[in-house]
PDB file of N, CA, C and O in Angstrom:
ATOM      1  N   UNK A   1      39.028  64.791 -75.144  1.00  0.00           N
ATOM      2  CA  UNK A   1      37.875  64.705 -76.010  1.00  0.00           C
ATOM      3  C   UNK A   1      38.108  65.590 -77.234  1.00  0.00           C
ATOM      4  O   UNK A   1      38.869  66.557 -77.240  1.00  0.00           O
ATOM      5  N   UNK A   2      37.349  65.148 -78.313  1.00  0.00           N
ATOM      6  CA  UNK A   2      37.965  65.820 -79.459  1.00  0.00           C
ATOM      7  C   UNK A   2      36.689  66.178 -79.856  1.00  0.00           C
ATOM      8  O   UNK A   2      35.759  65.421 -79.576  1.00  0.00           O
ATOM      9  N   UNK A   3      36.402  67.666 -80.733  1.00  0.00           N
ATOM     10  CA  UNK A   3      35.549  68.391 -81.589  1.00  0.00           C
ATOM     11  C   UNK A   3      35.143  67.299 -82.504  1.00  0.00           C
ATOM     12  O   UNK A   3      35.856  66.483 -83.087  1.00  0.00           O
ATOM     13  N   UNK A   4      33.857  67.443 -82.515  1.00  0.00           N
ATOM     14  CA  UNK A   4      32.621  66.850 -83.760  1.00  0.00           C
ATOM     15  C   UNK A   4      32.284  67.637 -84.491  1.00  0.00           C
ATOM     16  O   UNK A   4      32.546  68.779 -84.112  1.00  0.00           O
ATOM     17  N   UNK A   5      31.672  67.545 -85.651  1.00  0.00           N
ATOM     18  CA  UNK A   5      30.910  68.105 -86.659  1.00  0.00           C
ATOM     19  C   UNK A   5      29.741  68.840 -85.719  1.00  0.00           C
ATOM     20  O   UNK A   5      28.789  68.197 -85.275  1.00  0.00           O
ATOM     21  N   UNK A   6      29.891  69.997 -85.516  1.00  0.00           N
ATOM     22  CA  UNK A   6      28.694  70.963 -84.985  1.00  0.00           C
ATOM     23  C   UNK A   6      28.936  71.207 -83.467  1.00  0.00           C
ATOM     24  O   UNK A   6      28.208  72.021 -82.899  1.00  0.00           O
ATOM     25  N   UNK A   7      29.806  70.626 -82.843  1.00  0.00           N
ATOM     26  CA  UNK A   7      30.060  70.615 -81.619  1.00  0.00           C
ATOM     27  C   UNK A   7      31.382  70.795 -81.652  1.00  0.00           C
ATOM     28  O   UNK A   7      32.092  70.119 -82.397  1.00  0.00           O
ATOM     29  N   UNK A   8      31.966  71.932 -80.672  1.00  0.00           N
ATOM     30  CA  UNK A   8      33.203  72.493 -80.415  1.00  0.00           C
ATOM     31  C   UNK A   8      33.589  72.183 -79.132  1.00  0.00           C
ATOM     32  O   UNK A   8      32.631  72.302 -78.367  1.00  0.00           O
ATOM     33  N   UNK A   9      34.988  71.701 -78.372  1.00  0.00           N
ATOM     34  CA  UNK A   9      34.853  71.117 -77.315  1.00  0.00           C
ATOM     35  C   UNK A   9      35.919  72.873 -76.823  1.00  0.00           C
ATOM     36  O   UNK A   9      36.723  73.506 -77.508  1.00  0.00           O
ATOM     37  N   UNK A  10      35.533  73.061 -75.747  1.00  0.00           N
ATOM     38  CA  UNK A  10      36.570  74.790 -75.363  1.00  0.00           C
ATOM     39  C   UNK A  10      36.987  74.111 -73.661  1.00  0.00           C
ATOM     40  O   UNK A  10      36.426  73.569 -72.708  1.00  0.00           O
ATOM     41  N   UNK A  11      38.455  74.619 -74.124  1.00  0.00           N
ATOM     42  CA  UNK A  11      38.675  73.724 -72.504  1.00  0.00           C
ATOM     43  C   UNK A  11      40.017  75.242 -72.199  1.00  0.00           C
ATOM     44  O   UNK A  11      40.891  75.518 -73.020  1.00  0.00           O
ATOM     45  N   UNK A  12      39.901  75.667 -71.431  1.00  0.00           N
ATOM     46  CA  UNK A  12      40.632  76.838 -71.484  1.00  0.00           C
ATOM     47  C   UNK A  12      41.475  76.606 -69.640  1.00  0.00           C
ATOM     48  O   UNK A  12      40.769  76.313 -68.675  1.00  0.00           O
ATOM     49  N   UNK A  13      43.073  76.820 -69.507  1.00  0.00           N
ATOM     50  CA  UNK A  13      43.010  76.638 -68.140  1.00  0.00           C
ATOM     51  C   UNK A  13      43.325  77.945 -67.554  1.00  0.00           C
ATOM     52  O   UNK A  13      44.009  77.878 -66.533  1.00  0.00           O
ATOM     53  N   UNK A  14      42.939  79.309 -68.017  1.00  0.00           N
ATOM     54  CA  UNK A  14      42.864  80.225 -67.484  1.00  0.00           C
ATOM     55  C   UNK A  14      41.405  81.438 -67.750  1.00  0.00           C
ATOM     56  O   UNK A  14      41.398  82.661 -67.884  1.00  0.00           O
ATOM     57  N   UNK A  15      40.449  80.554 -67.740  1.00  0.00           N
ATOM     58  CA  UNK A  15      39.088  81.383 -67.930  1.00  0.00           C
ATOM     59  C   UNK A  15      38.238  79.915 -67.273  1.00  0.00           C
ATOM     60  O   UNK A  15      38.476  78.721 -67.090  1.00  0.00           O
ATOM     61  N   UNK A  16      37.330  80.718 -67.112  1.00  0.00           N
ATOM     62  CA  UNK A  16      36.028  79.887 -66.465  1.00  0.00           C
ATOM     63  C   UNK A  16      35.715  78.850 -66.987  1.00  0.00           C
ATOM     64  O   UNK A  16      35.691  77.750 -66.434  1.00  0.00           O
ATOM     65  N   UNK A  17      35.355  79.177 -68.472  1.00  0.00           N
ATOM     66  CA  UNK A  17      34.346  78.156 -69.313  1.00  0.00           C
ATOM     67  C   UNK A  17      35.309  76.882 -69.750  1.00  0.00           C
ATOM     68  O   UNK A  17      36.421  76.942 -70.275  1.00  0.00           O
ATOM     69  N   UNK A  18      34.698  75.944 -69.450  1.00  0.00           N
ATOM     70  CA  UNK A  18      35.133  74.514 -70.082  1.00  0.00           C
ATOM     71  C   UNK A  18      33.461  73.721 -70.848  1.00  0.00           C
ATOM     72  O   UNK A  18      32.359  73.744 -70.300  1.00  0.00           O
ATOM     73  N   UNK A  19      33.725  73.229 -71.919  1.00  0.00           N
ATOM     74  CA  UNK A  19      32.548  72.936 -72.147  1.00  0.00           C
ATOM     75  C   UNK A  19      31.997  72.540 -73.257  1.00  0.00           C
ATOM     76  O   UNK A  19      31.226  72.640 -72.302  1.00  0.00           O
ATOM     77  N   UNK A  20      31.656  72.268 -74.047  1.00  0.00           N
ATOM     78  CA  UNK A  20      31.381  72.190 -75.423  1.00  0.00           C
ATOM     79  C   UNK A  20      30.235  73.414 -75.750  1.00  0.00           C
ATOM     80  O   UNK A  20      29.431  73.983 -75.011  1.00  0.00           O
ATOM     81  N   UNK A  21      30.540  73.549 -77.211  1.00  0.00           N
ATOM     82  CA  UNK A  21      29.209  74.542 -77.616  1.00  0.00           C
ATOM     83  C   UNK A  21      28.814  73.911 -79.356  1.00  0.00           C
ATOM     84  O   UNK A  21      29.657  73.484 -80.145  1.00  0.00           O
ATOM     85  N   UNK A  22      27.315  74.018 -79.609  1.00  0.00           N
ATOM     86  CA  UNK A  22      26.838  73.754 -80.154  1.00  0.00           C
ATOM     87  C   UNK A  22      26.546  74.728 -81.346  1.00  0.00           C
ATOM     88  O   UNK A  22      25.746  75.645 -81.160  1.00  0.00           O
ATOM     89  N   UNK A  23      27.132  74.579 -82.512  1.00  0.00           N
ATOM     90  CA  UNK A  23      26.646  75.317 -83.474  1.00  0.00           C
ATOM     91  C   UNK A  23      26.341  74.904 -84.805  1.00  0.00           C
ATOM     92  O   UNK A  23      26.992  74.090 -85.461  1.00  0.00           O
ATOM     93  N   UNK A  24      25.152  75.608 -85.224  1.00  0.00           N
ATOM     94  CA  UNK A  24      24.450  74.994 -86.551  1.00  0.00           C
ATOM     95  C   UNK A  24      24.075  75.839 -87.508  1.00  0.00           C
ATOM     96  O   UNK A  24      23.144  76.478 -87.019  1.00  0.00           O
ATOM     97  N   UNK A  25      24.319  76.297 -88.864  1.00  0.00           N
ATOM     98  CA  UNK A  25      23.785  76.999 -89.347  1.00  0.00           C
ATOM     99  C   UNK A  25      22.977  76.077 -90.425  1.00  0.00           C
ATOM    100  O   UNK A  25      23.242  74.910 -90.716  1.00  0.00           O
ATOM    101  N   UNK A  26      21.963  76.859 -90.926  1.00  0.00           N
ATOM    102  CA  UNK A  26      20.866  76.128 -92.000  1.00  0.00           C
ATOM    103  C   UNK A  26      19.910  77.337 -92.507  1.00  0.00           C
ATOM    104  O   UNK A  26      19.185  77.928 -91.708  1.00  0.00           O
ATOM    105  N   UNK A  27      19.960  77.710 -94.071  1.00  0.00           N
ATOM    106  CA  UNK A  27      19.258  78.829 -94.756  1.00  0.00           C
ATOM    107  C   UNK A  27      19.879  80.049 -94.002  1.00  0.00           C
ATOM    108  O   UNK A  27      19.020  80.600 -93.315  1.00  0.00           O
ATOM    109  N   UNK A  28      20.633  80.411 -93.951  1.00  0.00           N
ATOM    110  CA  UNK A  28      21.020  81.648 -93.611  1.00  0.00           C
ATOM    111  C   UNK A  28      21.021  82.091 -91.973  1.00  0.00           C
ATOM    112  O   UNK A  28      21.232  83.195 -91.471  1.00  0.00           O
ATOM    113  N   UNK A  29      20.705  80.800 -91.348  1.00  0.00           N
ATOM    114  CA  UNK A  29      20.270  80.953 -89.533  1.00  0.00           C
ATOM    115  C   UNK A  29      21.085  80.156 -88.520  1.00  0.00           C
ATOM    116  O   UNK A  29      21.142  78.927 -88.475  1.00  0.00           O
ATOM    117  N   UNK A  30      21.731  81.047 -87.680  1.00  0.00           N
ATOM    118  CA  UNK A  30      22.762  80.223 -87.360  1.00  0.00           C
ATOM    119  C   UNK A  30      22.211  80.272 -85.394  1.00  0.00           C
ATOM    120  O   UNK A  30      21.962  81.190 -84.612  1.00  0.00           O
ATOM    121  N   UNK A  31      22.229  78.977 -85.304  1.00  0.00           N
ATOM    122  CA  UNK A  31      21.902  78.574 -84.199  1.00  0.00           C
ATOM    123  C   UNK A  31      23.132  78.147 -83.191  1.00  0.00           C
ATOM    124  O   UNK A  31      24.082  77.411 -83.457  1.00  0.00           O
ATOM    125  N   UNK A  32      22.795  78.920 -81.777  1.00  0.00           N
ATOM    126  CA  UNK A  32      24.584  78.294 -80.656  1.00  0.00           C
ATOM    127  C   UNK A  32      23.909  78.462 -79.613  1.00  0.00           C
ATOM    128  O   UNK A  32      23.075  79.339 -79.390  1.00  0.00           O
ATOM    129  N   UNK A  33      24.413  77.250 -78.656  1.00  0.00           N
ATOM    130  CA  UNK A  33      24.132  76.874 -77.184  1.00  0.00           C
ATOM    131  C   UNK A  33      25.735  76.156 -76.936  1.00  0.00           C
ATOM    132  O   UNK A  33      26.552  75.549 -77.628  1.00  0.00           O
ATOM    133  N   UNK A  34      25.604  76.712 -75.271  1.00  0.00           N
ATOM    134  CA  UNK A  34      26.809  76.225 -74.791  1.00  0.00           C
ATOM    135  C   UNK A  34      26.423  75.049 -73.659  1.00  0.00           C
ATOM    136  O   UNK A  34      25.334  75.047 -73.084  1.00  0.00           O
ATOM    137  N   UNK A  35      27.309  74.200 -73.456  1.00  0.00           N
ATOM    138  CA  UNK A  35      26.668  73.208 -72.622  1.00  0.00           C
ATOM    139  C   UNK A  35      28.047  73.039 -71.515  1.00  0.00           C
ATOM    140  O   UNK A  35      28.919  72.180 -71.644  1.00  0.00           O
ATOM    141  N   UNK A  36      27.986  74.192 -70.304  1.00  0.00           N
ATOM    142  CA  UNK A  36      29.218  73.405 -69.903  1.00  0.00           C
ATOM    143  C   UNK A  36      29.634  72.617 -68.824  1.00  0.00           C
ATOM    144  O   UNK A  36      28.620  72.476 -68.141  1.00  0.00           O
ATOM    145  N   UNK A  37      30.352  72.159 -68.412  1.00  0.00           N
ATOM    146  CA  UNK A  37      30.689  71.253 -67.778  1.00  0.00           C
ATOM    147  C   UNK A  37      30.287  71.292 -66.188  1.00  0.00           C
ATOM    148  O   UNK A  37      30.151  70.309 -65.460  1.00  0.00           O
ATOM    149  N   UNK A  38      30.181  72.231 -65.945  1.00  0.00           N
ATOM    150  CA  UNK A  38      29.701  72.670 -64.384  1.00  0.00           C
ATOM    151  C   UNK A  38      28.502  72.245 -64.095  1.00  0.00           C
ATOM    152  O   UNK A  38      28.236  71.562 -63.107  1.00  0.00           O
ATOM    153  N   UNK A  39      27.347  72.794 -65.320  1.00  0.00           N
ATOM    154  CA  UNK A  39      26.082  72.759 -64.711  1.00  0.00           C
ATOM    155  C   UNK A  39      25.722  71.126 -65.383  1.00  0.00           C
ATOM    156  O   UNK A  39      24.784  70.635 -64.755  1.00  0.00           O
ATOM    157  N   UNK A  40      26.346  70.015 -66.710  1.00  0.00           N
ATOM    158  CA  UNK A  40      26.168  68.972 -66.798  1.00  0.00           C
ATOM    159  C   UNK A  40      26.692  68.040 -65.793  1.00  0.00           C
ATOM    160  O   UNK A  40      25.993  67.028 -65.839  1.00  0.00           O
ATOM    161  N   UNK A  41      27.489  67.947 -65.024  1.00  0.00           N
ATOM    162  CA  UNK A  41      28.484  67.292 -64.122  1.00  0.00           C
ATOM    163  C   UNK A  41      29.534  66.696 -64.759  1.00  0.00           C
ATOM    164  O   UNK A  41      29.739  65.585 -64.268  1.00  0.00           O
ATOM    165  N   UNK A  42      30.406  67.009 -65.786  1.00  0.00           N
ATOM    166  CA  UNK A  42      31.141  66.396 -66.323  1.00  0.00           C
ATOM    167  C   UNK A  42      31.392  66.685 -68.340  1.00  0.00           C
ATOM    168  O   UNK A  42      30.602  67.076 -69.199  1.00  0.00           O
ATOM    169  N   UNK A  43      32.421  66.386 -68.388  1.00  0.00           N
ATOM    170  CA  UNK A  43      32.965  66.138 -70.126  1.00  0.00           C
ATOM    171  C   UNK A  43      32.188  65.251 -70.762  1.00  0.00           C
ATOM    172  O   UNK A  43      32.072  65.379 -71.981  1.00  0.00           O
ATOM    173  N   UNK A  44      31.561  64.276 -70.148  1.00  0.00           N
ATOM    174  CA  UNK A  44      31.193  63.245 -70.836  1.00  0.00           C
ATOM    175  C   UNK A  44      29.382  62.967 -70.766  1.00  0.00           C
ATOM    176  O   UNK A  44      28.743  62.181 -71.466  1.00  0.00           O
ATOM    177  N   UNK A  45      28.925  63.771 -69.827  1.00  0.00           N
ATOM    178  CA  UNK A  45      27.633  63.985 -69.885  1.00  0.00           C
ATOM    179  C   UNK A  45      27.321  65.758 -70.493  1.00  0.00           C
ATOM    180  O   UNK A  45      26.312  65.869 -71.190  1.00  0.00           O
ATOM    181  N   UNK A  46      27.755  66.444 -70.359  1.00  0.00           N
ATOM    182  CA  UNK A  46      28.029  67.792 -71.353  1.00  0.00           C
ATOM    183  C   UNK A  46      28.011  67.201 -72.782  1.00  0.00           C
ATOM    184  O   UNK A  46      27.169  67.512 -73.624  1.00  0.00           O
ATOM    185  N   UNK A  47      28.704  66.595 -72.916  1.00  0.00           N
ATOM    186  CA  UNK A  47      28.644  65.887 -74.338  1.00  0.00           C
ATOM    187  C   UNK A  47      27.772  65.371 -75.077  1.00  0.00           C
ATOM    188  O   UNK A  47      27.636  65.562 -76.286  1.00  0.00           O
ATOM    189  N   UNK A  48      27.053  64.598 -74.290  1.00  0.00           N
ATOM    190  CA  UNK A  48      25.919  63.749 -74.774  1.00  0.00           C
ATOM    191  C   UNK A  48      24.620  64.621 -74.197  1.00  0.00           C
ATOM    192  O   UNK A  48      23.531  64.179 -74.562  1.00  0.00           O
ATOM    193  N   UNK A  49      24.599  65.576 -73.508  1.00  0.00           N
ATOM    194  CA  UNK A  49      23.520  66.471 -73.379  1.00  0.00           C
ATOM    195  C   UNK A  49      23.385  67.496 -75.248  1.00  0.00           C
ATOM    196  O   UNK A  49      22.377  67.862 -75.852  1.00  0.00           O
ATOM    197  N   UNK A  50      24.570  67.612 -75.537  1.00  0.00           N
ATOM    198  CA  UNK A  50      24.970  68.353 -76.516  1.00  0.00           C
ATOM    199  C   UNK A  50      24.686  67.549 -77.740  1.00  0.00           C
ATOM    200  O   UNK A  50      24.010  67.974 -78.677  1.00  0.00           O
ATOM    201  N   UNK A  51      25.124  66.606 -77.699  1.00  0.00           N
ATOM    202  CA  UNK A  51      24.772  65.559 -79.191  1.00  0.00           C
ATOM    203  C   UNK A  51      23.201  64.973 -78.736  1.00  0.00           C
ATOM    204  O   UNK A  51      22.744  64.992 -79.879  1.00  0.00           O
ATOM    205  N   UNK A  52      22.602  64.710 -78.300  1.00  0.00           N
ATOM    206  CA  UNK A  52      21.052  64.809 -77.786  1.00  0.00           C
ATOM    207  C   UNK A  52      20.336  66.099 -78.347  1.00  0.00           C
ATOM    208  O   UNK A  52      19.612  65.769 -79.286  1.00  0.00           O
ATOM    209  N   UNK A  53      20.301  67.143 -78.153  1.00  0.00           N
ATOM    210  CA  UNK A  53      20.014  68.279 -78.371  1.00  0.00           C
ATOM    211  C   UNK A  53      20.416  68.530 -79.659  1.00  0.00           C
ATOM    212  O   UNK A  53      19.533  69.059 -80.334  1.00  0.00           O
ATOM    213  N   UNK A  54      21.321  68.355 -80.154  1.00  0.00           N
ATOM    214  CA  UNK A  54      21.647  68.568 -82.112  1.00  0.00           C
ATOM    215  C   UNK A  54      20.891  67.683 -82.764  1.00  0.00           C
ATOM    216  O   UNK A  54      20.150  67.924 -83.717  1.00  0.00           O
ATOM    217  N   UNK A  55      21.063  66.759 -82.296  1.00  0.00           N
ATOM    218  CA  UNK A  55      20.097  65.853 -83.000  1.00  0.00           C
ATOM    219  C   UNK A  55      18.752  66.171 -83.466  1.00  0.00           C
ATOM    220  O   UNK A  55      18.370  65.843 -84.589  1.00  0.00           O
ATOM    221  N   UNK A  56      17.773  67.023 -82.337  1.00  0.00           N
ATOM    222  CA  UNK A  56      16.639  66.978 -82.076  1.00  0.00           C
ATOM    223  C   UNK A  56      16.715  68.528 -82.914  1.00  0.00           C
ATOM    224  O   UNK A  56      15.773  68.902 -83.612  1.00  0.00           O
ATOM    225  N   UNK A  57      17.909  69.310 -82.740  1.00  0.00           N
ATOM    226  CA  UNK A  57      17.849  70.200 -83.642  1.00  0.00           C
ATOM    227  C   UNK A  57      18.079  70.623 -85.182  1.00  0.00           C
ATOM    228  O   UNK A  57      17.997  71.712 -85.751  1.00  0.00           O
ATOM    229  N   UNK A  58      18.488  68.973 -85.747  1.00  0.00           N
ATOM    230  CA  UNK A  58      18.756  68.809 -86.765  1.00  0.00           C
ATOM    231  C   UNK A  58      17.236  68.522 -87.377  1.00  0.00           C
ATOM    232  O   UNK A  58      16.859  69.159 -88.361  1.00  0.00           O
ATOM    233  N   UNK A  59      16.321  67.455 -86.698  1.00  0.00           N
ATOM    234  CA  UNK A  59      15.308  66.784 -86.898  1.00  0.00           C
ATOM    235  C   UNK A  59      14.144  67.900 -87.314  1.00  0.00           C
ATOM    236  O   UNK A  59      13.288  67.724 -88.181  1.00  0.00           O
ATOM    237  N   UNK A  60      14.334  69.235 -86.392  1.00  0.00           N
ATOM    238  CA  UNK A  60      13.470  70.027 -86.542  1.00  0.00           C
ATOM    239  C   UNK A  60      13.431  71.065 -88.257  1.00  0.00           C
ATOM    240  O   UNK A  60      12.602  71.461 -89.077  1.00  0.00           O
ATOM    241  N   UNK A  61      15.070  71.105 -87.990  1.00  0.00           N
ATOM    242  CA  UNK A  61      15.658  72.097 -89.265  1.00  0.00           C
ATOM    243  C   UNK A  61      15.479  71.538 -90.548  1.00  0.00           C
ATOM    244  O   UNK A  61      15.299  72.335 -91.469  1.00  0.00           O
ATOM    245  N   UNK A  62      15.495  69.930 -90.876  1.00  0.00           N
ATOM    246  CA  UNK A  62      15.634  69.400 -92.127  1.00  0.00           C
ATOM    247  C   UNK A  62      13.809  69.374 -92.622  1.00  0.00           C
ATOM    248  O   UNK A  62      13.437  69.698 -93.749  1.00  0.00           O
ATOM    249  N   UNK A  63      12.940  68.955 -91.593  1.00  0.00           N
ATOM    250  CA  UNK A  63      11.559  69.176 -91.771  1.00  0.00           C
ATOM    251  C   UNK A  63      10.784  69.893 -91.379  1.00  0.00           C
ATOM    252  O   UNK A  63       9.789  69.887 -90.654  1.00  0.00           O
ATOM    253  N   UNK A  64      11.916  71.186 -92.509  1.00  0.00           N
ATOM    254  CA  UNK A  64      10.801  71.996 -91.932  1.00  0.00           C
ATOM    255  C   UNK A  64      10.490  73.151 -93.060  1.00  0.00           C
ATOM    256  O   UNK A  64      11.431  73.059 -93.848  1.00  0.00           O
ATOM    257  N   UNK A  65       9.650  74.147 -93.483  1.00  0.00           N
ATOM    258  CA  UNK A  65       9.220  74.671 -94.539  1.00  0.00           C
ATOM    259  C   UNK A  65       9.976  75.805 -94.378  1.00  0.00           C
ATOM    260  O   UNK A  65      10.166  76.390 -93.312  1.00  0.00           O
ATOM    261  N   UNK A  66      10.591  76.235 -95.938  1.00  0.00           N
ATOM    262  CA  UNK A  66      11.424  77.284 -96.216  1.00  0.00           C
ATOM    263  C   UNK A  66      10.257  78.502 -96.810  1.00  0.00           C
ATOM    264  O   UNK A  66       9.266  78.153 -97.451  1.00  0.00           O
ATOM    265  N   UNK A  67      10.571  80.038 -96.467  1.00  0.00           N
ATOM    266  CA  UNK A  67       9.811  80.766 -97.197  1.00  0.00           C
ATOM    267  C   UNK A  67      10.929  81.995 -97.635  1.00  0.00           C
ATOM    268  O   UNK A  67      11.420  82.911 -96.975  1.00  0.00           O
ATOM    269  N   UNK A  68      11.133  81.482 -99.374  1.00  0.00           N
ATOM    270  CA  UNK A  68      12.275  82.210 -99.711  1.00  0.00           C
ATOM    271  C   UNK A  68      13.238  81.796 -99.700  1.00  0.00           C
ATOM    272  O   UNK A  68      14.221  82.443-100.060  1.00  0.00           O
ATOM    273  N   UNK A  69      13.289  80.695 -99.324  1.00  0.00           N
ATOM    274  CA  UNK A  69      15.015  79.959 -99.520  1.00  0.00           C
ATOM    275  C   UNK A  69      15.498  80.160 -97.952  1.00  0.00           C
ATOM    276  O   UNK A  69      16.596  79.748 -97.578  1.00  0.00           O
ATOM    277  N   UNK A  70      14.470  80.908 -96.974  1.00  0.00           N
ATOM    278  CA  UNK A  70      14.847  80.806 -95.610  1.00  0.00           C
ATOM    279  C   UNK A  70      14.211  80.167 -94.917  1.00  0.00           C
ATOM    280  O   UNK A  70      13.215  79.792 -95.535  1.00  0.00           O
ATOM    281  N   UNK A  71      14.231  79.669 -93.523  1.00  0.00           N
ATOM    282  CA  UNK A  71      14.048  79.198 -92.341  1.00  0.00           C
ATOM    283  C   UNK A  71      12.845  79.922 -92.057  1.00  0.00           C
ATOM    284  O   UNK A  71      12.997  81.136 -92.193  1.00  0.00           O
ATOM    285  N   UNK A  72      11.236  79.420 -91.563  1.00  0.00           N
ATOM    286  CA  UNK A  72      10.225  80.082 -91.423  1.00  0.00           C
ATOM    287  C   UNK A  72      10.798  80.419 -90.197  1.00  0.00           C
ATOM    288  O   UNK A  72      11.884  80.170 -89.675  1.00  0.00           O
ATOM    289  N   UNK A  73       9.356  81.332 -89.711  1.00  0.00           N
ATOM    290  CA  UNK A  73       9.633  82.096 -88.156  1.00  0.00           C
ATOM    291  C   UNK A  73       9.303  81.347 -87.199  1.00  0.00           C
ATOM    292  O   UNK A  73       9.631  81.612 -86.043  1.00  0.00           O
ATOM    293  N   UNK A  74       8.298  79.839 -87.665  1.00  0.00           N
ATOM    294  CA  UNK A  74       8.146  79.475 -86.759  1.00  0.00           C
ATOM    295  C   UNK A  74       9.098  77.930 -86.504  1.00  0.00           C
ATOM    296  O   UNK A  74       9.259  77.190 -85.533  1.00  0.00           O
ATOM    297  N   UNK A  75       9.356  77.931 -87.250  1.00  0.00           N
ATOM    298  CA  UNK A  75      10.707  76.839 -87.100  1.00  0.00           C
ATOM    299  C   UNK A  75      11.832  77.534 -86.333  1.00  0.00           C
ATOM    300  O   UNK A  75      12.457  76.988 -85.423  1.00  0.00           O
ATOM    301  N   UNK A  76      11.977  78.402 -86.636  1.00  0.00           N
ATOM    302  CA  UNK A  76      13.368  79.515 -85.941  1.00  0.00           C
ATOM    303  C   UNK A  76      12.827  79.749 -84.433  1.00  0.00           C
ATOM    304  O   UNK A  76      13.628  79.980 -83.528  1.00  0.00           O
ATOM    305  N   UNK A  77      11.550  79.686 -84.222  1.00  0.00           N
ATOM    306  CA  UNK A  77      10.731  80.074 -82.999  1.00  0.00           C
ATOM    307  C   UNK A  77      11.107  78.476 -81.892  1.00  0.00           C
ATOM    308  O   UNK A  77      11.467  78.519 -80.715  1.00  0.00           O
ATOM    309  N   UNK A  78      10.871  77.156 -82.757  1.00  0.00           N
ATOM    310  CA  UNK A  78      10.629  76.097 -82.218  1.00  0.00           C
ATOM    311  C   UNK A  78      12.164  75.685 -81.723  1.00  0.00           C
ATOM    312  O   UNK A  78      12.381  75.237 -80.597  1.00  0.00           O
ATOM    313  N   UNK A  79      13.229  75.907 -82.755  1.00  0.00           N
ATOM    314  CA  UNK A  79      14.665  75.902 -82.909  1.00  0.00           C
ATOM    315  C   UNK A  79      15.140  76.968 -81.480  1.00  0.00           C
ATOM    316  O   UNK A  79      16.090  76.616 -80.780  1.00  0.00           O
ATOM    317  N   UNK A  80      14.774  77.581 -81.333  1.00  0.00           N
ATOM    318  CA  UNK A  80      15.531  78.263 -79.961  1.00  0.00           C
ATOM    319  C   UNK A  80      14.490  78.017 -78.642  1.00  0.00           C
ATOM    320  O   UNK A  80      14.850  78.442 -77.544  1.00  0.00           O
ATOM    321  N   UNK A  81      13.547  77.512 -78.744  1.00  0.00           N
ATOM    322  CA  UNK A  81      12.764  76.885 -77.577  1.00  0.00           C
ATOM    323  C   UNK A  81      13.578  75.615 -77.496  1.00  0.00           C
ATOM    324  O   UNK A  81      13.022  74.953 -76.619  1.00  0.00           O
ATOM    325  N   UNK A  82      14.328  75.120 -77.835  1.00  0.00           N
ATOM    326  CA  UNK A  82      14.459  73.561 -77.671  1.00  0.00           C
ATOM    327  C   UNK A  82      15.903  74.008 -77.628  1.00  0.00           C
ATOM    328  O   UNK A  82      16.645  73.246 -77.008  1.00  0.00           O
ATOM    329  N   UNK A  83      16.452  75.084 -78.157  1.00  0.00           N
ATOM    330  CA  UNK A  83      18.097  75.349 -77.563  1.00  0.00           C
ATOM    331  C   UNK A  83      18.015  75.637 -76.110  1.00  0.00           C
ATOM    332  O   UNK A  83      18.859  75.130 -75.372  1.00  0.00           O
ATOM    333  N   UNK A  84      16.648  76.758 -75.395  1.00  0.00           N
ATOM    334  CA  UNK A  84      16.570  77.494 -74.038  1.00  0.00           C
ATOM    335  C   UNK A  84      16.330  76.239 -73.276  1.00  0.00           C
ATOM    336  O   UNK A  84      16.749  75.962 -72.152  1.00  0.00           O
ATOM    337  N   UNK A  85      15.614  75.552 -74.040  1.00  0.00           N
ATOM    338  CA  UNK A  85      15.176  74.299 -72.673  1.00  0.00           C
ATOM    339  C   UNK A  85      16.122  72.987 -72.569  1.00  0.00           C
ATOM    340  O   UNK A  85      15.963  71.966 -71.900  1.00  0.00           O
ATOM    341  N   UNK A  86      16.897  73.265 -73.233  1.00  0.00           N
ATOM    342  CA  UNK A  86      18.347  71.940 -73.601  1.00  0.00           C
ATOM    343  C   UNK A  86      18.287  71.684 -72.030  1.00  0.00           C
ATOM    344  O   UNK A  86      18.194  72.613 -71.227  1.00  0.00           O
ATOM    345  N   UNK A  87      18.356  70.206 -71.625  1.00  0.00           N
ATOM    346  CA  UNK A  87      18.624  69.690 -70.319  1.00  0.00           C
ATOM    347  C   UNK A  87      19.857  68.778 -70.141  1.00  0.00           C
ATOM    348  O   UNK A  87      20.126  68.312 -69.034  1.00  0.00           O
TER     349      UNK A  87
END
């Protein structure tokens, strides 16, 4: 499997983690969740748990109100509730 735009695929054969991780920055705020393979059952549902979840974290970030050229608090608030509850 190969790395996407915002999604990093980490496949290591001497450490634990295999898995993709999710990262996004937008106004100065940089958002990361890891999704890995253990607790999705697999490369290929890790994956699409991960591109599911960007999506929904893209949707939130593009509509949403800047104060200052930054990311409000409560968008940044809604943006890591929806990274903690990623399923």
């Amino acid at each position: 499997m190969k790395s996407k735009k915002n999604l990093t695929r980490f496949t290591y054969e001497n450490a634990a983690f295999e898995g993709w991780r999710l990262c996004i920055s937008r106004a100065g705020t940089t958002f990361t969740r890891y999704f890995p393979d253990k607790k999705f059952g697999g490369g290929k549902k890790s994956l699409a748990a991960a591109e599911k979840t960007l999506g929904e974290l893209k949707e939130i970030l593009e509509n949403s109100r800047r104060v200052d050229g930054k990311l409000s608090a409560t968008t940044i608030k809604k943006a890591e509730k929806l990274l903690a509850n990623a399923v």
